[in-house]
Structures are given as structure tokens and as C-alpha cells.
Biotite code that builds the C-alpha atoms (Angstrom):
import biotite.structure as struc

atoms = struc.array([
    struc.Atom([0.000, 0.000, 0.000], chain_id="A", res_id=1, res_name="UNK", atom_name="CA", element="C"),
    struc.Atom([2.895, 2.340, 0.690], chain_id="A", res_id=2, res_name="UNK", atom_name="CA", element="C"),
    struc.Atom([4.326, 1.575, -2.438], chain_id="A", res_id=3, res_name="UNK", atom_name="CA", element="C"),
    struc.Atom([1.536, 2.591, -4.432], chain_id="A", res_id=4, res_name="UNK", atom_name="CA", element="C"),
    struc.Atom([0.910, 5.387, -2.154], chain_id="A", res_id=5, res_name="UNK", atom_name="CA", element="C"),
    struc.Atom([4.186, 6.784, -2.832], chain_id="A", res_id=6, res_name="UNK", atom_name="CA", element="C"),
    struc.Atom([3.663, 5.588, -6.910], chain_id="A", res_id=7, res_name="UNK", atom_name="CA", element="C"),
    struc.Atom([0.760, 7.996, -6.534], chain_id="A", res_id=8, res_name="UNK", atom_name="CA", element="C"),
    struc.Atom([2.634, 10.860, -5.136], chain_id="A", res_id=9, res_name="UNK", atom_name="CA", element="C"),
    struc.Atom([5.604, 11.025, -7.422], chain_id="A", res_id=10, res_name="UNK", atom_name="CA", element="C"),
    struc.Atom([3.125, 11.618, -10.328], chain_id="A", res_id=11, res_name="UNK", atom_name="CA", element="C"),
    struc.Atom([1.714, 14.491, -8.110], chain_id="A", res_id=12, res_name="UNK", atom_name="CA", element="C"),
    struc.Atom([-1.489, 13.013, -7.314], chain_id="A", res_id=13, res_name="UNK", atom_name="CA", element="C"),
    struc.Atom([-1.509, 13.742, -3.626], chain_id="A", res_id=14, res_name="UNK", atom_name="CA", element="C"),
    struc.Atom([-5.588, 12.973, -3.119], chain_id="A", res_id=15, res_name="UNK", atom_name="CA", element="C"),
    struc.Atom([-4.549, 9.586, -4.407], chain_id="A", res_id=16, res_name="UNK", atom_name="CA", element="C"),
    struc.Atom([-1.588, 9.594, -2.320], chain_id="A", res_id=17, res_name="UNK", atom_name="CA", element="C"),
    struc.Atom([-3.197, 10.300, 0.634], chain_id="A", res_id=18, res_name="UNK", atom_name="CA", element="C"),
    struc.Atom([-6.135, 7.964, 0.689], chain_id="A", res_id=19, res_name="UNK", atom_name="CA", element="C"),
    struc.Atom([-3.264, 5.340, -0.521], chain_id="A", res_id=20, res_name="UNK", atom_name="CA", element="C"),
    struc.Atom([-1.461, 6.543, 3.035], chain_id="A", res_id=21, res_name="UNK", atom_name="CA", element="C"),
    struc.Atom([-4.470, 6.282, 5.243], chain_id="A", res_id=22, res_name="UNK", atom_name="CA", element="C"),
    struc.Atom([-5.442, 2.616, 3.853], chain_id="A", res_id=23, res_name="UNK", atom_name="CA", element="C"),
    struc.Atom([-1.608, 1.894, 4.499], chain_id="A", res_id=24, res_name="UNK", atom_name="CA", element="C"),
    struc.Atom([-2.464, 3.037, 8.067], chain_id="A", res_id=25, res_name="UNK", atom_name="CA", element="C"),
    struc.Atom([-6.103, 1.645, 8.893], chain_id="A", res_id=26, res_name="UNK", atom_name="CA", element="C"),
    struc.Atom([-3.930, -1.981, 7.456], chain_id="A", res_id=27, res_name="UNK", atom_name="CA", element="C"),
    struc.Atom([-0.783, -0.897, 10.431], chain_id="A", res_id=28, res_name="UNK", atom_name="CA", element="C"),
    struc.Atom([-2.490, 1.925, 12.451], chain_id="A", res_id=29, res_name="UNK", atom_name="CA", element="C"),
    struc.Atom([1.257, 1.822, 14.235], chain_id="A", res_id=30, res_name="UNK", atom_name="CA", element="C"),
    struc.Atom([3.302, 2.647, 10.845], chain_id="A", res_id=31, res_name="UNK", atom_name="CA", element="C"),
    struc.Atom([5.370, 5.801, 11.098], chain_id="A", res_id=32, res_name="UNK", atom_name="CA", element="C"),
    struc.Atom([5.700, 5.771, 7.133], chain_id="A", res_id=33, res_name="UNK", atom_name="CA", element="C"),
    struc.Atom([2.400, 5.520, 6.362], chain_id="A", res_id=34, res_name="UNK", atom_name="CA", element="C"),
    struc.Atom([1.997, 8.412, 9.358], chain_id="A", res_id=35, res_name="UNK", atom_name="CA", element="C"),
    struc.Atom([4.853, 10.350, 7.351], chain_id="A", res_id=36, res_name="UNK", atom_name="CA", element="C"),
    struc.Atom([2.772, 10.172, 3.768], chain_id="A", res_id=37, res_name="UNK", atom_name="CA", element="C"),
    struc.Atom([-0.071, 11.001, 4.903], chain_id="A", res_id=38, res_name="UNK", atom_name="CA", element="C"),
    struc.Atom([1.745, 14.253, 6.274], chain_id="A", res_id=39, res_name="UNK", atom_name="CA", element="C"),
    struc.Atom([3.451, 15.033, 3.397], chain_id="A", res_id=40, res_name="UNK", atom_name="CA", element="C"),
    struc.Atom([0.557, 14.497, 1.325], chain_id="A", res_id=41, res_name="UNK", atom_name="CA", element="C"),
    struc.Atom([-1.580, 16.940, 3.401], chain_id="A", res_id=42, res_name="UNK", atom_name="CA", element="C"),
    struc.Atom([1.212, 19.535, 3.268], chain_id="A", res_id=43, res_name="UNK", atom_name="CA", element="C"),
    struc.Atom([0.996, 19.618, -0.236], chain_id="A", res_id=44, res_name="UNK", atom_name="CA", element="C"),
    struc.Atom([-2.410, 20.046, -0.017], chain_id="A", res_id=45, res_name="UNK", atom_name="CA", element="C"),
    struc.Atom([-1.746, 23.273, 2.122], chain_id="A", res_id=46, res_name="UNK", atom_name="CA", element="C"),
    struc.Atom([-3.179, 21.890, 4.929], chain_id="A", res_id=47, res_name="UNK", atom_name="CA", element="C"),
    struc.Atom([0.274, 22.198, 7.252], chain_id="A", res_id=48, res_name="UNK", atom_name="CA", element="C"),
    struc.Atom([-1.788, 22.474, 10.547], chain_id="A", res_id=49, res_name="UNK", atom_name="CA", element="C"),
    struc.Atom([-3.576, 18.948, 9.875], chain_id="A", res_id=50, res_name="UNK", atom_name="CA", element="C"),
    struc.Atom([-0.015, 17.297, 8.802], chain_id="A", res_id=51, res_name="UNK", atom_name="CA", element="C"),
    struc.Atom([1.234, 18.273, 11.946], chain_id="A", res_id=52, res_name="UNK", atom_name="CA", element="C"),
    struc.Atom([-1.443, 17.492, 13.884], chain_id="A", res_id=53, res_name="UNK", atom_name="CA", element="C"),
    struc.Atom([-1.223, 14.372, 12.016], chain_id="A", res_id=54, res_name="UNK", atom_name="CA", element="C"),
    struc.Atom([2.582, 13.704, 13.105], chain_id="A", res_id=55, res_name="UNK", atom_name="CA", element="C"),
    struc.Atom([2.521, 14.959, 16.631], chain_id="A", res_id=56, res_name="UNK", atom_name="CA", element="C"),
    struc.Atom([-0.404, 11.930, 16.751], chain_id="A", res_id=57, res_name="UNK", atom_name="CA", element="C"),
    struc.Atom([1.984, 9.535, 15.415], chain_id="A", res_id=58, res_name="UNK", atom_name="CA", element="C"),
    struc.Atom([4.951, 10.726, 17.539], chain_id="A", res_id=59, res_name="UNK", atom_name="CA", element="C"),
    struc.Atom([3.080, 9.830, 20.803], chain_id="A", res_id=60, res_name="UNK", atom_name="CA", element="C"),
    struc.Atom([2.794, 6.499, 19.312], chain_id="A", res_id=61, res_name="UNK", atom_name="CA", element="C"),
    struc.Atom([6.243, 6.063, 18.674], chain_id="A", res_id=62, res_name="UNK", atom_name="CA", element="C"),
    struc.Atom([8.271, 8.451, 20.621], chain_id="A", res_id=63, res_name="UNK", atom_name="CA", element="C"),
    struc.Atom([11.802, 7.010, 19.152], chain_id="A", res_id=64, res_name="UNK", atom_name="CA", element="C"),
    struc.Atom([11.279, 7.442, 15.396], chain_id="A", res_id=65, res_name="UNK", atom_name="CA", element="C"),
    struc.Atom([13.217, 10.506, 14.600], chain_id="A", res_id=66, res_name="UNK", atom_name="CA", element="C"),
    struc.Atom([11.889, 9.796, 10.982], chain_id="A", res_id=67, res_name="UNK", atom_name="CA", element="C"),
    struc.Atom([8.641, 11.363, 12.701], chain_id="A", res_id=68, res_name="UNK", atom_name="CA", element="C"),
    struc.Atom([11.345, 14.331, 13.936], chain_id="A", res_id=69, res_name="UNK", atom_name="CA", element="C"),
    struc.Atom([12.845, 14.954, 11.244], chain_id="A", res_id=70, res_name="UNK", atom_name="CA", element="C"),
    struc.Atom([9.499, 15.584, 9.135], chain_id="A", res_id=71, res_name="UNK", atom_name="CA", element="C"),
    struc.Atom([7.782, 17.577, 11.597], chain_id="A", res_id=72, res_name="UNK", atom_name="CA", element="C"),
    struc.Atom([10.684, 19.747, 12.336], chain_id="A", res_id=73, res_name="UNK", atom_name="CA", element="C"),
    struc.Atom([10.874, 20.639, 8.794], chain_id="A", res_id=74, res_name="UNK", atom_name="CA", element="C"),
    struc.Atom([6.580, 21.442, 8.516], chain_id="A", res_id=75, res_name="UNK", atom_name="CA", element="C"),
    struc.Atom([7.302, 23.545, 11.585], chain_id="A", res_id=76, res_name="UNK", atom_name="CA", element="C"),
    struc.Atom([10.023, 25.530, 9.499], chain_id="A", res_id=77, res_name="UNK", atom_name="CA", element="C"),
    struc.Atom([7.959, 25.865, 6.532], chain_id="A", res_id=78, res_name="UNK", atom_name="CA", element="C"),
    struc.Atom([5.089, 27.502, 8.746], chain_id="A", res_id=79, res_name="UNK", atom_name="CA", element="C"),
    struc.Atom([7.134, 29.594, 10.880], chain_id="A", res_id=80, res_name="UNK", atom_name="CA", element="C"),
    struc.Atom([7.558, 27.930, 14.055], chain_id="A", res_id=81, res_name="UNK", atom_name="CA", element="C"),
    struc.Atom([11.080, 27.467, 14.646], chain_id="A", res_id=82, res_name="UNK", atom_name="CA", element="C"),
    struc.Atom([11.445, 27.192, 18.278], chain_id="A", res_id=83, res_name="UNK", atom_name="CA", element="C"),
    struc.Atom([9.227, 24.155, 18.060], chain_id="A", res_id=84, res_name="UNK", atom_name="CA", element="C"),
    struc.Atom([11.336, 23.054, 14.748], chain_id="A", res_id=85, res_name="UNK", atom_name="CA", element="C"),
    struc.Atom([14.226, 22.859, 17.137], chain_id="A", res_id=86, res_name="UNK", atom_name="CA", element="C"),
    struc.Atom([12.293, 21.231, 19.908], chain_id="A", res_id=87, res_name="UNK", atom_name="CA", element="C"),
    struc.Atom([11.234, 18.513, 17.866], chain_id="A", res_id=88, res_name="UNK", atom_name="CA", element="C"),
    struc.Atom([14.955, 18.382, 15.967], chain_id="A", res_id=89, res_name="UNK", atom_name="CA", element="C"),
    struc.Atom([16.188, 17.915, 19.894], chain_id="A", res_id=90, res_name="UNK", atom_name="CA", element="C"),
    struc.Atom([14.392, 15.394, 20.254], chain_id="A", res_id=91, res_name="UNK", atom_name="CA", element="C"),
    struc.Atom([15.366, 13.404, 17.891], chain_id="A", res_id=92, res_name="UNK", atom_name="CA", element="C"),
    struc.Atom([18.858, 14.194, 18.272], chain_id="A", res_id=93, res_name="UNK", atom_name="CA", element="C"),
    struc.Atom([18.730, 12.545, 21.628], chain_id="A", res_id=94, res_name="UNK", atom_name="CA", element="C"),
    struc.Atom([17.645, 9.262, 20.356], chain_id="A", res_id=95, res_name="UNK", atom_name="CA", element="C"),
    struc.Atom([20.167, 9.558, 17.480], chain_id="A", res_id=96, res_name="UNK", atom_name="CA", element="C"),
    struc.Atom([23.028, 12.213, 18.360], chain_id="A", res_id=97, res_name="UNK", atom_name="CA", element="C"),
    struc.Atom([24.713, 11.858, 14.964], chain_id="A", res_id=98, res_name="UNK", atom_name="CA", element="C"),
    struc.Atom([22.014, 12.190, 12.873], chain_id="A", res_id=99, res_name="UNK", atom_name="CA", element="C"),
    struc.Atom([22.721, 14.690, 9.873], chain_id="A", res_id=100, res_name="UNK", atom_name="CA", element="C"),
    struc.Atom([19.195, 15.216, 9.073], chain_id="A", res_id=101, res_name="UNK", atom_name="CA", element="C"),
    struc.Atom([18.311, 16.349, 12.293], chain_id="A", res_id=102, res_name="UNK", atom_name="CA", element="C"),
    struc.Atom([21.350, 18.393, 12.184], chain_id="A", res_id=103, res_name="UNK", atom_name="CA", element="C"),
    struc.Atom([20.567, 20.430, 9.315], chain_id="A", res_id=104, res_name="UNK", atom_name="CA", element="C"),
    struc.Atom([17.343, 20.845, 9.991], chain_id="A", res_id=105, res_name="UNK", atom_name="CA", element="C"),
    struc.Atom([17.905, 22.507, 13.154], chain_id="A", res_id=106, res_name="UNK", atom_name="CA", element="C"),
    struc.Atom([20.503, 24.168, 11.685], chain_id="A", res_id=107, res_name="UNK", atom_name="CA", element="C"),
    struc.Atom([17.850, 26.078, 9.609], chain_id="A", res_id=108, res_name="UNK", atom_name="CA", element="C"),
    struc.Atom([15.749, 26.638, 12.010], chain_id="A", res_id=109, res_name="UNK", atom_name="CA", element="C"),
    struc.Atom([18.188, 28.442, 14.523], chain_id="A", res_id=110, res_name="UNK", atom_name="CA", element="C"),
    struc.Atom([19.043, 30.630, 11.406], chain_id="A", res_id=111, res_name="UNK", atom_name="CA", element="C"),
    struc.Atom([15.474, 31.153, 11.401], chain_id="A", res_id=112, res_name="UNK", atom_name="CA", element="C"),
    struc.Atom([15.767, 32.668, 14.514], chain_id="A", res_id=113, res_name="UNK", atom_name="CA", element="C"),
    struc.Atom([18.458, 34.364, 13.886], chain_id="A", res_id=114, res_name="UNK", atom_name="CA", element="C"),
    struc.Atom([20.587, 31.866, 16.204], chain_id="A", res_id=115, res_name="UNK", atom_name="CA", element="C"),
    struc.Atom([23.897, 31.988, 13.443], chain_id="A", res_id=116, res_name="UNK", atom_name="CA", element="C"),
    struc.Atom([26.365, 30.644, 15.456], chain_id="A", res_id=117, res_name="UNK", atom_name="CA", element="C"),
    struc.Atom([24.897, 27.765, 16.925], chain_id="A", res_id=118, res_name="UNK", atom_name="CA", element="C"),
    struc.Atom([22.948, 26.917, 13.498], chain_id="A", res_id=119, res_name="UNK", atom_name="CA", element="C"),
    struc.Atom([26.473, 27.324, 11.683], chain_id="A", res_id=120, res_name="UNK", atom_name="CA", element="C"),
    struc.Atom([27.445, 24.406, 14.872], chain_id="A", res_id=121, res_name="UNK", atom_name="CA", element="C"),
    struc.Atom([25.282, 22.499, 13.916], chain_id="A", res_id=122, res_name="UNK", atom_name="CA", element="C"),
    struc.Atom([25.756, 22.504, 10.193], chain_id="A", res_id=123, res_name="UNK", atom_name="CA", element="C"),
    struc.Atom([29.701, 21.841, 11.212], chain_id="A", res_id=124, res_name="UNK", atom_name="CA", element="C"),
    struc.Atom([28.657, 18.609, 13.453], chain_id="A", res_id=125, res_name="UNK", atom_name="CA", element="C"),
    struc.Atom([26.845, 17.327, 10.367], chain_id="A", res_id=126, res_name="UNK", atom_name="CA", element="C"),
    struc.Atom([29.758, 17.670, 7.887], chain_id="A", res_id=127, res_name="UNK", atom_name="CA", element="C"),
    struc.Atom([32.029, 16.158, 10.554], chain_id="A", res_id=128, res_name="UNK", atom_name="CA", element="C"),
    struc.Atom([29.824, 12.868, 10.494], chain_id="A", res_id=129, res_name="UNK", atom_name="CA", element="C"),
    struc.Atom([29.256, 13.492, 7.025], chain_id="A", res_id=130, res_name="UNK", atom_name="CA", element="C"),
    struc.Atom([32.010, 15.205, 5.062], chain_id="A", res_id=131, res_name="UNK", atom_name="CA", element="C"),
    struc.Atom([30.665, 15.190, 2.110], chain_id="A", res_id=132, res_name="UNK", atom_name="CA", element="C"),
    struc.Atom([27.312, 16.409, 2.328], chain_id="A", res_id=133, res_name="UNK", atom_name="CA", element="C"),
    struc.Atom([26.107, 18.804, 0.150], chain_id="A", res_id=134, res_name="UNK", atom_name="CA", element="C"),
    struc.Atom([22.899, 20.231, 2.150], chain_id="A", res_id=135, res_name="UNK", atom_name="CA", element="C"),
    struc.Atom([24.969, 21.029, 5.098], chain_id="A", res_id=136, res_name="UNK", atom_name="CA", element="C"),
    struc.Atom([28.082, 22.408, 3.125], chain_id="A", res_id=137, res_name="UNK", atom_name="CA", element="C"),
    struc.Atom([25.281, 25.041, 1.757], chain_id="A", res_id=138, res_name="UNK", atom_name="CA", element="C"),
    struc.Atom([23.576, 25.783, 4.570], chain_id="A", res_id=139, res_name="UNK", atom_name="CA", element="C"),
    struc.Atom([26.721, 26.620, 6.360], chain_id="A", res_id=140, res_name="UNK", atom_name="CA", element="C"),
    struc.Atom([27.636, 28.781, 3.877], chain_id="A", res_id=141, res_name="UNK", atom_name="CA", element="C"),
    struc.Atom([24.377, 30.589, 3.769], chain_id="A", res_id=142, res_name="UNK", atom_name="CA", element="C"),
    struc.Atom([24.677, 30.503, 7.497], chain_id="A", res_id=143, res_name="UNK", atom_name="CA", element="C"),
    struc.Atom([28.320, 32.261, 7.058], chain_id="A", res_id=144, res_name="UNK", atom_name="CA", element="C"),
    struc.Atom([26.792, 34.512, 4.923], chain_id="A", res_id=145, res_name="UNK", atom_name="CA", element="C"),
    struc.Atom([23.968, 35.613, 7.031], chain_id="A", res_id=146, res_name="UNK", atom_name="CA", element="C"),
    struc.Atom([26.046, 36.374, 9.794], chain_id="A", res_id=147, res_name="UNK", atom_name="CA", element="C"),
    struc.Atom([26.887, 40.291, 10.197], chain_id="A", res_id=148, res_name="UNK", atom_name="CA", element="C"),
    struc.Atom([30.762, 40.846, 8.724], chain_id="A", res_id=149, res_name="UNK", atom_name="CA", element="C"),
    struc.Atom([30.827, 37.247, 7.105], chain_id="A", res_id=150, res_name="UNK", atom_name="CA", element="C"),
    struc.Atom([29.606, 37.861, 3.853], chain_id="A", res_id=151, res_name="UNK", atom_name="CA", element="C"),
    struc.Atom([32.965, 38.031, 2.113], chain_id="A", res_id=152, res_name="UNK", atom_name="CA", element="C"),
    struc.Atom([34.157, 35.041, 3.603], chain_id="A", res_id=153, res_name="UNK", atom_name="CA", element="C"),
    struc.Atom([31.442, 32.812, 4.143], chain_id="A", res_id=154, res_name="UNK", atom_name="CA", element="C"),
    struc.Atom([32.408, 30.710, 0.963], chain_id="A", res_id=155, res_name="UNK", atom_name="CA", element="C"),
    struc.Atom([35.796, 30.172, 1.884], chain_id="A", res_id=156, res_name="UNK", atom_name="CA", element="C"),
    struc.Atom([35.203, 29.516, 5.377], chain_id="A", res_id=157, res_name="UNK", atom_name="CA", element="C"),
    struc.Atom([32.404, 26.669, 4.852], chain_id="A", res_id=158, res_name="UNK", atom_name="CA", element="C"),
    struc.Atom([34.461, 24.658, 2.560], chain_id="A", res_id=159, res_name="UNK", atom_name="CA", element="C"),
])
């Protein structure tokens, strides 16, 4: 079911998608994937309050899937609730420390804040467990870059 789901959502049908998702769920109401797709497919839908509802749900379920982190930090982002981003990227972090997805991510939202150094900390952790990651290269640099008396330097510095 979450194949076809996801079948569904890489041709953009995200209706399709999503009832493919909740089936995926009613068959294994405790599967953080089919928790995640139906999430994404209600973002896309603009309906970011219901896919977080919708993950916050499935995180009391499953408290140690940092999958479930990862994705709701990143909704919180995109609707402008950073300190919670980083919340939920903390929490994840503590049941996986080296995580470079939860890195970045709360890398982007301390910048969001306007939190450069310890964002630009973050983004240096993840290249350290991860040298050659591209995501966290950039985001440093934009990081660098963001940062007052950086600018000129911020490409240099990040590589």
C-alpha cells in the first residue's frame, strides 16, 4: 500500500496519495511511514496544521522514530515555528546524536531565529559525520553569509 501510495505521489497526485497513506495506516495503524505520507501528502495540499497534527499523533505512538522528527521539524520551518522546529529536531537528536538530518534541519531553524552561530554548529557537526554532504556544506555557507561581517568570507570559510 505504501508503495503505491508513494507511486501515486511522485506523479503528483496527492488525493490519491493520501487515501493510498491512510489505507496503508487503517492496514498498520502503528506505521510511522504511512503516518509520514499522509503528512506530506496533506502539506501539499496546504493543509500544514492537519499534517502536523497528524505527526505529533503519530509521535506519541512512537516516541523514538526521529523519521517522525525529522518531518515535523521541517513542517514547523515551513510555517514559521522554529522554536518548536528545534524542539522537535532535539528530540530526535537525543535518540540519534549523529544524525545529519536532524542536524541540518535545526541548523535552519536556529538561522530562522536568527541563532547563526549555533545553526552554523550544527551545520559543522553534520559535515564532521558526514564530510561530504552537500545540504549542510550550503547551509553553512548561507549561514556564514547571514552572519553580520561574514559575507565576504562565508564561501571560503564553509568549505
Amino acid at each position: 500500500m505504501i508503495r503505491i501510495a508513494n507511486a501515486a505521489e511522485s506523479f503528483g497526485d496527492t488525493e490519491a496519495a493520501a487515501a493510498f497513506y491512510r489505507r496503508a495506516a487503517d492496514l498498520q495503524p502503528g506505521s510511522a511511514a504511512a503516518q509520514i505520507g499522509i503528512a506530506r501528502s496533506l502539506a501539499e495540499q496546504g493543509k500544514l496544521d492537519q499534517a502536523i497534527d497528524t505527526l505529533r499523533s503519530a509521535k506519541e505512538r512512537d516516541p523514538s522514530n526521529t523519521q517522525l522528527d525529522a518531518t515535523l521539524g521541517r513542517l514547523l520551518v515551513a510555517t514559521n515555528r522554529p522554536a518548536e522546529a528545534v524542539a522537535a529536531f532535539d528530540e530526535g537528536l537525543q535518540q540519534d546524536p549523529r544524525s545529519v538530518p536532524l542536524l541540518i534541519g535545526r541548523g535552519v531553524a536556529l538561522d530562522a531565529m536568527g541563532q547563526h552561530a549555533d545553526a552554523q554548529d550544527a551545520y559543522r557537526k553534520a559535515i564532521e559525520y558526514d564530510p561530504e554532504n552537500s545540504a549542510a556544506r550550503k547551509d553553512l555557507t548561507l549561514s556564514l553569509a547571514l552572519t553580520e561581517g561574514h559575507a565576504r568570507d562565508a564561501k571560503s570559510r564553509a568549505w
